[in-house]
C-alpha positions as CSV (number, residue, x, y, z in Angstrom):
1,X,0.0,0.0,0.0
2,X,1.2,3.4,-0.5
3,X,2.2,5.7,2.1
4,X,0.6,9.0,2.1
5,X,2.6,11.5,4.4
6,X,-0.4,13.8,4.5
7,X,-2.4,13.6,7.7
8,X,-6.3,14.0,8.4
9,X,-6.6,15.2,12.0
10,X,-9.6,15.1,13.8
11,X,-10.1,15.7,17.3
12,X,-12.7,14.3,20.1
13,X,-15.8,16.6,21.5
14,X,-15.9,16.8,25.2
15,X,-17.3,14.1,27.4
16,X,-20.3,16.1,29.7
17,X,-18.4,14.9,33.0
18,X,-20.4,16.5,35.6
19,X,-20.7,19.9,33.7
20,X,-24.1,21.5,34.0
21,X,-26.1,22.4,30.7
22,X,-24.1,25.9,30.3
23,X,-20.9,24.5,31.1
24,X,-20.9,21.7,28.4
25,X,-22.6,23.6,25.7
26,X,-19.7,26.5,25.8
27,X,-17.6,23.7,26.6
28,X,-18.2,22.1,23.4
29,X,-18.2,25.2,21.2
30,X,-15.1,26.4,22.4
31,X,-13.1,23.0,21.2
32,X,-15.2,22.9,18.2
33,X,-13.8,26.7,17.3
34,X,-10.1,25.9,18.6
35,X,-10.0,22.8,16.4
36,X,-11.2,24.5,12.9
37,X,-8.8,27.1,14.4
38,X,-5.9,24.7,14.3
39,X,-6.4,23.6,11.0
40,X,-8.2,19.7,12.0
41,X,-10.5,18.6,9.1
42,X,-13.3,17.2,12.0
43,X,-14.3,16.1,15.6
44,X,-15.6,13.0,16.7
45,X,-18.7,12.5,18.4
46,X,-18.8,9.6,20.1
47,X,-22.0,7.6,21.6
48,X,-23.6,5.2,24.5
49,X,-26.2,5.1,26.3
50,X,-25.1,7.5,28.8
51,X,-23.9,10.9,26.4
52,X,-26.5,12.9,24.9
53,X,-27.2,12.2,21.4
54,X,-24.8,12.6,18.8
55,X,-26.5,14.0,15.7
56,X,-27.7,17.1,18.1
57,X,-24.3,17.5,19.7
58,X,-23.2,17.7,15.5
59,X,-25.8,20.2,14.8
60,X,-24.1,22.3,17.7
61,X,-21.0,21.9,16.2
62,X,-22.1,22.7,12.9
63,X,-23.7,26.1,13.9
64,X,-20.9,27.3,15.3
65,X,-17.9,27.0,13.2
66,X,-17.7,27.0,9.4
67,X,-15.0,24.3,8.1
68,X,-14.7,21.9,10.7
69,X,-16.8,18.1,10.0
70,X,-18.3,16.3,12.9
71,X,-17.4,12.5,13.0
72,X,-20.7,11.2,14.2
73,X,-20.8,7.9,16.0
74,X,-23.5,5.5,14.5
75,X,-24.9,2.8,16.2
76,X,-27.6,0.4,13.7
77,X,-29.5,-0.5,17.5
78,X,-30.4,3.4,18.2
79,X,-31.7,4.0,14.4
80,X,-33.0,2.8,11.4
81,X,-30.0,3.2,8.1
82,X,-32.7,5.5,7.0
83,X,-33.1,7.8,9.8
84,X,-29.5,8.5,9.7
85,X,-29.5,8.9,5.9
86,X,-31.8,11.6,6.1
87,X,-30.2,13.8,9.3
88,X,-26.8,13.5,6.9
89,X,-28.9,14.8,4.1
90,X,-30.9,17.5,5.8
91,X,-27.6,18.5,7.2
92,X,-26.2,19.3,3.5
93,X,-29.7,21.2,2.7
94,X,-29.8,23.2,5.9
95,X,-25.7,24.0,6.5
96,X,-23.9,23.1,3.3
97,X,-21.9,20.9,5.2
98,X,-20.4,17.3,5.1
99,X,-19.6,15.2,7.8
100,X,-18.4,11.7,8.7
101,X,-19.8,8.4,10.0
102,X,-18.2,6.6,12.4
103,X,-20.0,3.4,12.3
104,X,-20.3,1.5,15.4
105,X,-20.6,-2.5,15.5
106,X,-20.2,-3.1,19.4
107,X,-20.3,-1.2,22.9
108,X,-20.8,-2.5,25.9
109,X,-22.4,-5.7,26.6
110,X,-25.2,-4.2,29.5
111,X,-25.7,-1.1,27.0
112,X,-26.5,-3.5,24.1
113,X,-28.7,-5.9,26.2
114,X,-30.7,-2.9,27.7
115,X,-31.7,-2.8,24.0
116,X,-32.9,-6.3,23.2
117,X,-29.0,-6.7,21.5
118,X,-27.8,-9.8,21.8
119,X,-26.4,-9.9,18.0
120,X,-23.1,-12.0,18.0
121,X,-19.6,-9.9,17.8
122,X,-18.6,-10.9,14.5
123,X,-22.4,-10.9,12.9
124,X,-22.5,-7.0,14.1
125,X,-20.2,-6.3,11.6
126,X,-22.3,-7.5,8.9
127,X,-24.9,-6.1,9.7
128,X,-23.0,-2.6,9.8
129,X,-22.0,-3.2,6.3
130,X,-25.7,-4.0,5.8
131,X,-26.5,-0.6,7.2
132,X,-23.9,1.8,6.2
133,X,-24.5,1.0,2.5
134,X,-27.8,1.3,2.7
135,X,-27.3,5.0,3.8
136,X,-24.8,5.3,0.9
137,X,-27.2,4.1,-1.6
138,X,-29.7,6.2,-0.2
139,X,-27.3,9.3,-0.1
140,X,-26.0,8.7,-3.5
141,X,-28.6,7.8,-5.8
142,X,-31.0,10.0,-7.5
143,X,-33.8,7.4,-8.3
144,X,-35.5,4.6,-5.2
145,X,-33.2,2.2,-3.6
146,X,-34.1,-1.2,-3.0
147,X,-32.0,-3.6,-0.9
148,X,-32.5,-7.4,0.4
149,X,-30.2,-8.1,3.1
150,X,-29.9,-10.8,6.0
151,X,-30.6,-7.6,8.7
152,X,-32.4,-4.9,6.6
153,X,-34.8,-4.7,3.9
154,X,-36.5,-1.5,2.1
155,X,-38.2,-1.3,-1.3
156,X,-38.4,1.5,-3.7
157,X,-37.2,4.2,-0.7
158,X,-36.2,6.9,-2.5
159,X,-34.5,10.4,0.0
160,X,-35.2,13.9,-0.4
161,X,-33.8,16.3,-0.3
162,X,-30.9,15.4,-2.4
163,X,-27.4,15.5,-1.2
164,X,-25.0,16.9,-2.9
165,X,-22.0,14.8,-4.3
166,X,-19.2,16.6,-2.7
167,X,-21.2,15.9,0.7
168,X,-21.0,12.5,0.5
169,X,-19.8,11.4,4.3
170,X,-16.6,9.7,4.6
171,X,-16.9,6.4,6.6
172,X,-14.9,5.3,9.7
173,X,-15.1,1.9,11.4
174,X,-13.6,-0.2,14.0
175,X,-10.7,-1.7,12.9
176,X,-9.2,-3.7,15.6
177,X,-10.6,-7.0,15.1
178,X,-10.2,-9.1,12.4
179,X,-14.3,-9.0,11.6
180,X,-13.9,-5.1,11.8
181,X,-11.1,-5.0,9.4
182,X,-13.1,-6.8,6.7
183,X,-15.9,-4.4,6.9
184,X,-13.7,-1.8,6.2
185,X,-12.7,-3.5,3.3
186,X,-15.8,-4.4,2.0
187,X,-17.4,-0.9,2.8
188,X,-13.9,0.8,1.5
189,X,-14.1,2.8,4.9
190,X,-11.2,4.0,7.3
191,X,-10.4,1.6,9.6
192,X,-9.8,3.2,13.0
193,X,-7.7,1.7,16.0
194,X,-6.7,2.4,18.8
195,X,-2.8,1.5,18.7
196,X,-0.5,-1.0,20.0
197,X,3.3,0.7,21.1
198,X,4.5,1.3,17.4
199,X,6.9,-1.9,17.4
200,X,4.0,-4.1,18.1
201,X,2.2,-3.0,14.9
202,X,5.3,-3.0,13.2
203,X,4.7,-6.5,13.2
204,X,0.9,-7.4,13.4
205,X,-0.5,-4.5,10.8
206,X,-0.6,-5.9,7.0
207,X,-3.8,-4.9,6.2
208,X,-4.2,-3.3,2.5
209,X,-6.9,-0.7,3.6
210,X,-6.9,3.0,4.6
211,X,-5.9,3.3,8.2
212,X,-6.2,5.8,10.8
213,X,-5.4,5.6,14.9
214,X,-7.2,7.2,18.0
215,X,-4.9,8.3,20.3
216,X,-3.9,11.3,23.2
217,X,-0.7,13.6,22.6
218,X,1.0,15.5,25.4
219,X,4.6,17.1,23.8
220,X,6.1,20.1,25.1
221,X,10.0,21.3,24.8
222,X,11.8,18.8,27.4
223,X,10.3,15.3,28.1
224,X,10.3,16.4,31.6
225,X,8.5,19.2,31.1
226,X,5.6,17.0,29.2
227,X,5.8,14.5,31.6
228,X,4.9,17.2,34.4
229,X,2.1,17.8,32.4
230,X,1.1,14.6,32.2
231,X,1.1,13.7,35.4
232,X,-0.5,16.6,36.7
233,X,-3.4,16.1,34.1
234,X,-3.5,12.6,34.4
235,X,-2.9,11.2,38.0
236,X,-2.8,7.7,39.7
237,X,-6.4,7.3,40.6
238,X,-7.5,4.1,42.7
239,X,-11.2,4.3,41.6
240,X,-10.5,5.2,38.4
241,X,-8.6,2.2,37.9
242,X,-12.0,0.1,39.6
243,X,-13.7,1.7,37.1
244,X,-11.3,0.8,34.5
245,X,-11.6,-2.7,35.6
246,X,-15.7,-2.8,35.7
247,X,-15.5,-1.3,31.9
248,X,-13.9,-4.7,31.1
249,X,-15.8,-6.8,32.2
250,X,-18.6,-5.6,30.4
251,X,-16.9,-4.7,26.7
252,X,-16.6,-7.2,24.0
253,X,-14.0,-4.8,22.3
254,X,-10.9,-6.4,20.9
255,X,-9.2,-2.7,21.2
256,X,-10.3,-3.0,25.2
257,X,-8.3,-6.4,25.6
258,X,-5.4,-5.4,23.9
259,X,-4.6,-2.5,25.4
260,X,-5.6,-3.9,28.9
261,X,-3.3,-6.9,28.6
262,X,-0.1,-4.4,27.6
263,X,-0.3,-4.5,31.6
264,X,2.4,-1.8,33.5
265,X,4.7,-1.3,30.3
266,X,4.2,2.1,29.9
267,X,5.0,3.6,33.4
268,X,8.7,4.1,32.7
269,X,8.9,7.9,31.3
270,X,11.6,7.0,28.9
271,X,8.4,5.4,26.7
272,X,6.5,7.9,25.1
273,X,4.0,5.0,24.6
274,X,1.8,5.6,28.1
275,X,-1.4,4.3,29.4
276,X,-2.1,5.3,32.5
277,X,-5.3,7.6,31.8
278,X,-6.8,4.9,29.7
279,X,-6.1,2.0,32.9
280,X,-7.6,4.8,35.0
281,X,-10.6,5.3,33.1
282,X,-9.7,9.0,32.4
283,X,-10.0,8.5,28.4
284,X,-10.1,5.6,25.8
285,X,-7.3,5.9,24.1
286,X,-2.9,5.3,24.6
287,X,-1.0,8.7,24.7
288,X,2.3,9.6,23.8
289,X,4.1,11.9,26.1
290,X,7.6,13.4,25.4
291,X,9.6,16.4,24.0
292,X,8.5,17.3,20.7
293,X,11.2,15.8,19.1
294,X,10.4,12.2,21.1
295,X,6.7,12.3,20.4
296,X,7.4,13.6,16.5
297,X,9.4,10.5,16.0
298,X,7.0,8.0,17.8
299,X,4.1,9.7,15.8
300,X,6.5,9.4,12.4
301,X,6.7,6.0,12.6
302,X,2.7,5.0,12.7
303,X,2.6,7.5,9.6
304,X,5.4,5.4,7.7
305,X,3.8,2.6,8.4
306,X,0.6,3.8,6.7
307,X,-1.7,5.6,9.4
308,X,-3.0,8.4,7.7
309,X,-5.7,9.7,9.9
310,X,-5.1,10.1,13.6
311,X,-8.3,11.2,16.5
312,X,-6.8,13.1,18.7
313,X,-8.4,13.5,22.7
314,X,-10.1,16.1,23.8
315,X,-7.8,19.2,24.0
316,X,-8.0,20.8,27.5
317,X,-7.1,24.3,26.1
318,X,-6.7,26.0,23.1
319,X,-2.7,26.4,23.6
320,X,-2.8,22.5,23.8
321,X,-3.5,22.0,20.2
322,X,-0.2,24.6,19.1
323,X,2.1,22.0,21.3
324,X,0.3,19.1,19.3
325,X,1.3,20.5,16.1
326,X,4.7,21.0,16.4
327,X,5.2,17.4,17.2
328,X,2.6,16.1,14.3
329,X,4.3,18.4,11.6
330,X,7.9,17.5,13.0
331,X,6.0,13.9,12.5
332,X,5.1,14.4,8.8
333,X,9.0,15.3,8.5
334,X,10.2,12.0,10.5
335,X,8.1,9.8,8.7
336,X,9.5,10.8,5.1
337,X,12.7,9.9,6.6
338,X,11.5,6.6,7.7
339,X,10.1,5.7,4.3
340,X,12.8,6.8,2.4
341,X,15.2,4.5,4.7
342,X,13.3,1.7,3.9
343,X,13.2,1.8,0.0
């Protein structure tokens, strides 16, 4: 596969915590406006049954900045492939606007059985391909769409208003698990993981499909300095890590085991590679913590290898996003480097 030494950066919308209304609706805006401000191309929205609904949080995002795509996280169980056709649509009618589907096969197992969901891991992932392309028929044809498939069925459904071509969504999906990353390749989507330390994936990541990774960034000038930062940010937290634990017991995610079984690796600070927030239930997602320099050359080595998306967490400031790019455009530099070593 070629390597494309371009990134797409999207970042992650805010979490509500224990903000009140106020709080997480400026909350939200702000990183909306900081990210089209530092140049991302979107912002995921993620979903469960406990955050308020994505497509509403995506209309708030959508109103108040001009460039920036939400990501929107799509679960089949919460709507029918039509429903979610038609917000996408009425989003290109009413703001001109494109935005991204990130389509969701799993969750966790008492969230899905609170729904009647008892759909086998593997068989969520056809039926995902099932829906999303339905909604890309349904988006990209001009005349009725009919489809016959093992989890949907619709005859002569035809959606108006029309989208635009240029607003077609770009897809995202899942791609830890073997079942995810054959969706991706049927549906031609993005496939999206959360990664392993850079010299595991070295090793296990073959796949001929687009690739992307979800993961934190903390640089600054002097690894100690970022590591301060980190700490401070992110500290030891005994009932986070309960929490952590409880979260596994009740996820059916590949991602969630492999990162939980990398165990204490990543508590030495001369690792970038560091997952103490995610075993402390602070965020989903590894970080890499360093100087510029250390985190640049981490980050340059998932780009050589062919990750050419990366979902950035949620920045805590607006300042945090400048300290991110100089590490991601020293990354752009370090990965050429890597590549051209390797022809």
């Amino acid at each position: 596969m070629a390597v494309s030494l371009e990134l797409e950066l999207f970042s992650t919308c805010p979490p509500p915590e224990e903000a009140d209304r106020a709080t997480y609706v400026k909350r939200v805006r702000d990183v909306a406006k900081w990210c089209e401000e530092a140049g991302y191309q979107g912002i995921l929205v993620y979903s469960d049954n406990r955050l308020p609904d994505p497509w509403i949080l995506a209309d708030l995002i959508l109103r108040n900045t001009e460039r920036l795509m939400p990501l929107v996280a799509v679960q089949p169980v919460y709507m029918h492939p039509y429903t979610c056709a038609k917000i996408v649509t009425t989003f290109g009618f009413l703001h001109g606007r494109r935005v991204y589907l990130n389509m969701v096969a799993g969750g966790f197992k008492n969230d899905l059985a609170a729904l009647n969901d008892s759909t086998p891991h593997d068989d969520r992932y056809d039926r995902v391909v099932e829906y999303t392309r339905i909604v890309n028929e349904l988006l990209s044809r001009d005349g009725p769409v009919t489809f016959e498939g093992k989890y949907y069925r619709i005859h002569n459904l035809r959606m108006s208003p029309p989208l635009q071509a240029e607003l077609l969504p770009g897809v995202f999906i899942s791609g830890s698990s073997p079942a995810g990353l054959a969706a991706a390749q049927r549906l031609g989507a993005t496939a999206i993981k959360y990664p392993q330390p850079v010299d595991v994936e070295q090793t296990v990541r073959t796949e001929d499909v687009r690739s992307g990774i979800r993961l934190g960034i903390i640089a600054r000038g002097t690894s100690d300095e970022a590591w301060a930062v980190a700490i401070a940010r992110f500290p030891e937290d005994r009932r986070g890590h309960i929490a952590h634990r409880m979260a596994m017991n009740v996820s059916d995610s590949r991602w969630h085991r492999q990162l939980s079984s990398l165990g204490e690796r990543s508590t030495q600070h001369e690792d970038p590679y560091w997952l103490v927030p995610f075993q402390n239930y602070k965020t989903f997602c590894p970080y890499l913590v360093g100087s510029y320099s250390q985190v640049a050359e981490e980050l340059g080595r998932y780009v050589a290898l062919g990750f050419s998306t990366i979902i950035l967490d949620t920045p805590p400031s607006r300042e945090e996003l400048d300290h991110i790019r100089y590490a991601v455009d020293e990354a752009i530099e370090t990965s050429r480097a890597v590549v051209q070593r390797n022809l």
